[in-house]
C-alpha positions as CSV (number, residue, x, y, z in Angstrom):
1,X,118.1,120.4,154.2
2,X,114.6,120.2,153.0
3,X,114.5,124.0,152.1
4,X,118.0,123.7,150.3
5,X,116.3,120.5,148.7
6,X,113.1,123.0,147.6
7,X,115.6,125.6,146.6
8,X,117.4,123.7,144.0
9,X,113.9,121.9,142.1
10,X,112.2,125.3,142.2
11,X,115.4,126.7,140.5
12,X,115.7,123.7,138.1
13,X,112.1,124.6,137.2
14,X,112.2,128.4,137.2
15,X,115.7,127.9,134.8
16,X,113.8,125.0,132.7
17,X,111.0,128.2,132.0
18,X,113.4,130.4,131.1
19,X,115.4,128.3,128.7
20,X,111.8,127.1,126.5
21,X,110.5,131.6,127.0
22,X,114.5,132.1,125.5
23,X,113.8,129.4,122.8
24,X,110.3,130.4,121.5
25,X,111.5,134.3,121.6
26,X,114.3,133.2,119.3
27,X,111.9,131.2,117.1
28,X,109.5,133.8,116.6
29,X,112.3,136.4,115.3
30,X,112.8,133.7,113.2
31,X,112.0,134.9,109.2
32,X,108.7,133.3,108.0
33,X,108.8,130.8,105.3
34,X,107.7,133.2,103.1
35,X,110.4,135.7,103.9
36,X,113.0,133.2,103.7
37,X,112.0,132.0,100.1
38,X,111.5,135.6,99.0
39,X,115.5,136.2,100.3
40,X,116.9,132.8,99.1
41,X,114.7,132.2,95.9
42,X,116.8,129.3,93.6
43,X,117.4,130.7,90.3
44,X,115.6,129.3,87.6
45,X,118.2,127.1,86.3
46,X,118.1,125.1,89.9
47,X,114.2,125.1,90.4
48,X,114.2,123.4,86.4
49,X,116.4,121.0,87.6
50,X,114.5,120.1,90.9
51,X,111.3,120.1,89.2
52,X,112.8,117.7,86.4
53,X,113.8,115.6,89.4
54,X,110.6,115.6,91.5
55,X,108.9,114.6,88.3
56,X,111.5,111.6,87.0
57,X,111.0,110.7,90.9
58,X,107.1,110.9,90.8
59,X,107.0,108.8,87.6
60,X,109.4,106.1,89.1
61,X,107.3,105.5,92.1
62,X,104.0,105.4,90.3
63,X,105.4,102.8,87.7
64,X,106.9,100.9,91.3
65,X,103.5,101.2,92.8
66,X,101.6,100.3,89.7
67,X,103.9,96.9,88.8
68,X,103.6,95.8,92.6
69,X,99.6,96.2,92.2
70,X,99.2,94.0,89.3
71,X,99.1,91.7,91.4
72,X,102.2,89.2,90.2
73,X,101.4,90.0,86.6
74,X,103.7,92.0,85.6
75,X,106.9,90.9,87.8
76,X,109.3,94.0,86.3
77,X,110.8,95.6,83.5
78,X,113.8,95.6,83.6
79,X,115.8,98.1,81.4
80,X,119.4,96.0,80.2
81,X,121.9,98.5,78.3
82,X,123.8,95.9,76.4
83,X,126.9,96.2,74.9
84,X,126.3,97.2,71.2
85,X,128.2,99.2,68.4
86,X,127.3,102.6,67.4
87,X,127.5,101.9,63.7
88,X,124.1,102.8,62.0
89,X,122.7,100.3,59.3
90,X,121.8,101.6,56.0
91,X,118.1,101.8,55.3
92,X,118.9,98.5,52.7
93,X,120.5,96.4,55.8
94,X,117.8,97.9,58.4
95,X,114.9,96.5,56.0
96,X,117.0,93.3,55.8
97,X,117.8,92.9,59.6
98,X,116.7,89.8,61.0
99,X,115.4,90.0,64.8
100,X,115.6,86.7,67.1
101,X,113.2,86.8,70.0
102,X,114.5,84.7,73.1
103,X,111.8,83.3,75.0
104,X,112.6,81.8,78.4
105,X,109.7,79.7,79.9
106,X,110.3,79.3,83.5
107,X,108.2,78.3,86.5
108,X,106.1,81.2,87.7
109,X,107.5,83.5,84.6
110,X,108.1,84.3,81.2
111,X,111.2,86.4,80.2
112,X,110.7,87.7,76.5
113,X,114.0,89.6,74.7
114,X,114.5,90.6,71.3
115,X,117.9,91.0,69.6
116,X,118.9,92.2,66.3
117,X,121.3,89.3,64.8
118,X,123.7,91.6,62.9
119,X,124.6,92.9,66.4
120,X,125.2,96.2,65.0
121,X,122.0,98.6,64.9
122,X,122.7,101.9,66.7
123,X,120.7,101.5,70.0
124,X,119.6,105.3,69.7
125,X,115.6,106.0,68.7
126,X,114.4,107.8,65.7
127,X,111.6,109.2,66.3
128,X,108.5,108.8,68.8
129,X,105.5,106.2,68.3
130,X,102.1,106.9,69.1
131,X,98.9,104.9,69.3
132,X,96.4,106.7,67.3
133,X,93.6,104.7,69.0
134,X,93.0,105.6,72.5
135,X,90.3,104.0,74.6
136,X,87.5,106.1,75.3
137,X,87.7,107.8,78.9
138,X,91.5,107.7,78.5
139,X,94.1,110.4,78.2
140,X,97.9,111.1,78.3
141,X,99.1,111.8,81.5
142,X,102.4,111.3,81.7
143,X,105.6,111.4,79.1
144,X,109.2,110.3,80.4
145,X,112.3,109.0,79.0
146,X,114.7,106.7,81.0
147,X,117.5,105.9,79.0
148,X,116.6,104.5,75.7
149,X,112.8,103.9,77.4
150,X,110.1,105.8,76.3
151,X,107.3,105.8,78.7
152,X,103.4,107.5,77.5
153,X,100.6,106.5,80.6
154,X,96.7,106.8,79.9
155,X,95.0,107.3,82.4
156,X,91.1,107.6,82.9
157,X,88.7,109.5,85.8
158,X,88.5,106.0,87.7
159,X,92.1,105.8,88.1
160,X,92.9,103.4,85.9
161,X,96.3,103.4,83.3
162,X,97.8,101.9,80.2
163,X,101.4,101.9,80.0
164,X,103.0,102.6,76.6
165,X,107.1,101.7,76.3
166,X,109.1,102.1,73.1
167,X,112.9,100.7,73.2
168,X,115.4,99.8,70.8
169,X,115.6,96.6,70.2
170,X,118.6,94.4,72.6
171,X,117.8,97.4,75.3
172,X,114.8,95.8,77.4
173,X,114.0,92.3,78.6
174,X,110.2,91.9,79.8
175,X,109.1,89.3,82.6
176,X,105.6,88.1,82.9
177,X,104.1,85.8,85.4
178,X,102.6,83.0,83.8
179,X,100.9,81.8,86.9
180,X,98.3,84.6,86.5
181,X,97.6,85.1,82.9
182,X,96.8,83.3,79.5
183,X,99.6,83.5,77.0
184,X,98.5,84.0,73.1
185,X,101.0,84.6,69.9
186,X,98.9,87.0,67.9
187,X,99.7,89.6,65.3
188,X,100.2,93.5,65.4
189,X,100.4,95.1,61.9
190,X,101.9,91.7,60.2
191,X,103.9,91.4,63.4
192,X,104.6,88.5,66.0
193,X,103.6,89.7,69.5
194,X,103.1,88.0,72.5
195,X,99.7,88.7,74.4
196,X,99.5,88.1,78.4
197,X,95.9,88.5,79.0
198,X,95.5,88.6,82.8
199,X,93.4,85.7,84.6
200,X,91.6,87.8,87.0
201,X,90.6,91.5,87.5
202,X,93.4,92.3,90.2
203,X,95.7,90.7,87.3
204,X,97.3,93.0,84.2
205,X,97.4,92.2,80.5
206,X,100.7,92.4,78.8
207,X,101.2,93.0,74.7
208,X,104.8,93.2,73.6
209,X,105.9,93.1,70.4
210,X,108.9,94.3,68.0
211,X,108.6,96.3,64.4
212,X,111.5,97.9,62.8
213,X,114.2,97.3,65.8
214,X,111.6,98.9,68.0
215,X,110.2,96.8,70.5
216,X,106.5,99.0,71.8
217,X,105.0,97.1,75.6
218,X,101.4,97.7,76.5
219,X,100.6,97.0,80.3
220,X,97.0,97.4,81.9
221,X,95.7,96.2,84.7
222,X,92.1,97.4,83.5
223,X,89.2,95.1,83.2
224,X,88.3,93.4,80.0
225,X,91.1,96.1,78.3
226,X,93.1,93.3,76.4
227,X,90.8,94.2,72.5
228,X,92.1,97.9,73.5
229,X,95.1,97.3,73.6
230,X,95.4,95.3,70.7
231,X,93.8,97.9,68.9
232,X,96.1,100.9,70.1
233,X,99.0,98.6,69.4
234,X,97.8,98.0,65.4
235,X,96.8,102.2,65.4
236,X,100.8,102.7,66.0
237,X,102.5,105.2,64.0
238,X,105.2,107.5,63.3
C-alpha cells in the first residue's frame, strides 16, 4: 500500500512537470510582440482614433487629479448643456444682449452661472481666445475641446499649471469653495469678473468672467499667481 501510495504522488509530480515543460514549449513558439504587431498592425484610421482617445483620456485624468489637488478650492466644473435654440443673433442684437450672472452663495461654496436673457444665442463658438500674456516659465501644453469647452493648460519646469476654459455662455456653471479663498469683484477689459484668490499655497485661485457670450475661467494652484492671471485674462484676444 505504501508503494502504490509513492506510485501515485511521484506520478502526480512527474505529470505536474510535464504539463508546465508542455506549457512553456507552447509559449515560446508563441510570436514575439514584435512579430505580432508587425502581422496585426491597426490601420491608420484605428491608431488616429486610439491615440485621440488615449489623449482625451490623459487630459481628463490630469484635470481630475489637478481639481482634487487644489486642495477644496476648486470643487468642479461642471460642464451643463442646457436647452437653448439654434437661432443665431444678428451682430445688432449680439452687441445688445444683456447677460444675467446667477450667484449662489452657499455654505462651503460659491456656484457662479451666466445666462444670456434673450435665451436665444447659438451655443456654438466662433473662434478661439488666447491670452497674449503668458507668465514667464510657462508654456502651452495641452489643447482639448470637450463639448462646447475649450481647455489651453500652461505649464512650467516645476510642474506647476494654469488652466484656461472658454464656453459659450448658459453652457458651464463654476463652483468655488469659499471656505479656502478670498472672494473679490474686479474688472477684466471693462468687464465684471469674479476673483477667488486662494487662502493658502495648497489652495488655487479662480478668475471667471464673461465678454461677448463667452465666459473664459483661469484656475492656478501656483503661489502668489493671482496678478498673472489677471493680467493673461486682460491680454485676451481673438
Amino acid at each position: 500500500m505504501i508503494d502504490k501510495d509513492k506510485n501515485e504522488k511521484l506520478f502526480d509530480a512527474l505529470l505536474a512537470v510535464a504539463v508546465f515543460q508542455a506549457f512553456r514549449q507552447e509559449m515560446e513558439q508563441l510570436p514575439s510582440n514584435k512579430e505580432l504587431n508587425r502581422a496585426y498592425k491597426p490601420s491608420p484610421e484605428l491608431e488616429i482614433q486610439i491615440k485621440k482617445h488615449i489623449k482625451r483620456s490623459r487630459i481628463k485624468a490630469k484635470r481630475k487629479h489637478f481639481a482634487k489637488s487644489l486642495g477644496r478650492a476648486v470643487t468642479y466644473i461642471a460642464i451643463i448643456f442646457t436647452l437653448l435654440t439654434t437661432a443665431a443673433l444678428s451682430v445688432e442684437a449680439t452687441r445688445n444682449a444683456i447677460f444675467n450672472t446667477i450667484i449662489e452663495w452657499r455654505d462651503k461654496y460659491t456656484s457662479i452661472q451666466f445666462e444670456d436673457s434673450t435665451k436665444t444665442k447659438d451655443t456654438k463658438q466662433n473662434g478661439l481666445y488666447y491670452p497674449t500674456y503668458i507668465p514667464e516659465g510657462f508654456k502651452k501644453t495641452e489643447t482639448e475641446k470637450f463639448g462646447n469647452t475649450i481647455v489651453f493648460i500652461y505649464g512650467n519646469e516645476t510642474g506647476e499649471e494654469i488652466i484656461f476654459d472658454q464656453n459659450p455662455d448658459g453652457t458651464v456653471k463654476t463652483s468655488v469653495d469659499n471656505e479656502n479663498t478670498i472672494y473679490t469683484e474686479i474688472e477684466i477689459s471693462g468687464n465684471k469678473a469674479h476673483l477667488f484668490e486662494g487662502t493658502k499655497d495648497e489652495d488655487a485661485s479662480v478668475l471667471i468672467w464673461e465678454s461677448e457670450g463667452i465666459v473664459f475661467t483661469l484656475i492656478s494652484q501656483s503661489v502668489d499667481i493671482t496678478d498673472d492671471l489677471i493680467r493673461m485674462g486682460e491680454s485676451i484676444e481673438k
